[in-house]
Every structure is written in structure tokens, then in C-alpha cells.
N, C-alpha and C positions, 0 to 999 in steps of 0.2 A: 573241709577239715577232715583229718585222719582221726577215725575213731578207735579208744584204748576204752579195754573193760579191766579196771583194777580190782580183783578179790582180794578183801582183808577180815580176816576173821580178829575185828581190834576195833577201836576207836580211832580214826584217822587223825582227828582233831589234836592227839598227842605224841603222835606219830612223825617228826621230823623227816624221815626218806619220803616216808609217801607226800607229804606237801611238799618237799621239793621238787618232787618227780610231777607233780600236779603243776607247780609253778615252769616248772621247765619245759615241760612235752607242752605246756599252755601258748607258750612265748613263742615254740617252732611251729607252731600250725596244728597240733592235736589238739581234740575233744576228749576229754578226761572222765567215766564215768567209773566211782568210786564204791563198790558192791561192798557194805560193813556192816558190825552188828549194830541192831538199836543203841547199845552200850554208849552214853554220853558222859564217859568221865574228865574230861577235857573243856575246858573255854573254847568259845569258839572261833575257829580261824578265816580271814578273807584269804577263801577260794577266790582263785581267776571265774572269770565270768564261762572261761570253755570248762567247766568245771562241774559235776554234776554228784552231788551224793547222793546214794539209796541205802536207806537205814533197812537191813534187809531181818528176816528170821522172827522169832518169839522174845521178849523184854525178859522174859525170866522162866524160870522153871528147871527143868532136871538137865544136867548138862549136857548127855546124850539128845534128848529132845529139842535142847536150845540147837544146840549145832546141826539135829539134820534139818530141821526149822529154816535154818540158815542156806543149807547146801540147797535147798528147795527151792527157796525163796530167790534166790541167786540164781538159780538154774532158769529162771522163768524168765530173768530177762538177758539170757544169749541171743548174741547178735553174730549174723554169716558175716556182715559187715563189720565189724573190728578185730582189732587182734585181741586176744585173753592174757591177762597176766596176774597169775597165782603168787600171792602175797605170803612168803612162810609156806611153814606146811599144812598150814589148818586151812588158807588160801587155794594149798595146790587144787586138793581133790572138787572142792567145788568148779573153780576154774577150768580143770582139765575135762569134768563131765559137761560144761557149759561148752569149751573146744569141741568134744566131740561131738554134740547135739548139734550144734553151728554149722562147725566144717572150717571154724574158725583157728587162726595158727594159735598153738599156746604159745607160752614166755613165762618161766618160772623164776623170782628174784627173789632169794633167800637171803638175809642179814643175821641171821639165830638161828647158827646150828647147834643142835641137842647134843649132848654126849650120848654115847651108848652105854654106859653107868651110873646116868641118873637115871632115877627110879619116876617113870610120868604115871599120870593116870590112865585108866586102861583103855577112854577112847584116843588118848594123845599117843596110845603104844600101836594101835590098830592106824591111825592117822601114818605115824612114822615109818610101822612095815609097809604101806603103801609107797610111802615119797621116793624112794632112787625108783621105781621102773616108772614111777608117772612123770619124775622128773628126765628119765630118758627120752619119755617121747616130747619134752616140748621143743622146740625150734631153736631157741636161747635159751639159756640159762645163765643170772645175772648173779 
């Protein structure tokens, strides 16, 4: 089996692209491992059996904290063997430092793009100034 590391900084469980893409890449021959927050706001869905969640980061506490929680905790389990794909933007930067510790291809697939006129929070505004040059270097962009 082809192995996929999916970063989602979300709850998959509510997430309709990403369980498709779980059910799909499942059915053609991938191994699906799903890097997300602890966050269980969702019932739970039957995942395919090539199907793998890791409830990754800290359940709660200051947002800054949760999230590099998250990028840490994600980071720990890149593989040279799969490809990386950066879920949104909160996905990319974990994803892409998980690519480069690897040596692994990124793959960045973005559904929610932000305006430039809303007003985010300021690690969403730090997250955002990163996303076009890390979304340059991935291989695909979906």
C-alpha cells in the first residue's frame, strides 16, 4: 500500500472532503494516516480499515499553545515513506515542516480560502503570511 500522511488542524469526523478522500485513496490501494486535533466535535465515522487517525497536540488551553502542540506533535510522526498533505492553512505549515524533516513530497489541498479583508486572529494572520511561499514549494496543489 502507498502511504498518505493527511494534516488537518480540525475534526475529521465532520469534515466531508477529508472522509472522502479517506474513502477514495482507501478503495485505490493507499494507506490513509489522518494527523488532527484531539477536537471530537463530530459522531463518529466508519473509516476504511487502510485508515488510520492520530488525535495529535494538547485537548485545550491557549490557542497559540494548542496549535504549536499540534505542529509538534505531528511533526513526530513524519514518514520519508509517504507523501505529506497539508490540509488548509493551519495543515500547511505542520505538513510542510513534517516534508522537510522527511525528505518526503508535500501536497497542499486547500477548500477555505481566507479573504484578505477579514480581520483573523493574529496566529491565523502569522499562519496566512506563511501559506503562498510554503504552498510554492509543495509538488501539487489541490
Amino acid at each position: 500500500m502507498k502511504p498518505l500522511q493527511v494534516v488537518f488542524y480540525g475534526d475529521p469526523n465532520g469534515y466531508p472532503p477529508i472522509i472522502n478522500l479517506a474513502r477514495l485513496l482507501s478503495e485505490s490501494g493507499w494507506s490513509v494516516e489522518i494527523l488532527c486535533r484531539h477536537e471530537r466535535t463530530h459522531a463518529d465515522v466508519p473509516w476504511p480499515v487502510e485508515t488510520n487517525i492520530v488525535r495529535c497536540g494538547p485537548r485545550s488551553g491557549h490557542r497559540w499553545g494548542e496549535y504549536l502542540g499540534f505542529v509538534r506533535e505531528a511533526g513526530r510522526h513524519a514518514r520519508s515513506d509517504a507523501i505529506v498533505a497539508g490540509h488548509d492553512m493551519h495543515g500547511l505549515l505542520p505538513a510542510w515542516l513534517m516534508a522537510r524533516a522527511s525528505g518526503a513530497p508535500l501536497v497542499y489541498q486547500c477548500h477555505d480560502f481566507t479573504e484578505s479583508s477579514r480581520r483573523l486572529p493574529a496566529g491565523s494572520r502569522v499562519v496566512k503570511l506563511l501559506e503562498p511561499a510554503l504552498a510554492r514549494s509543495a509538488r501539487l496543489v489541490v
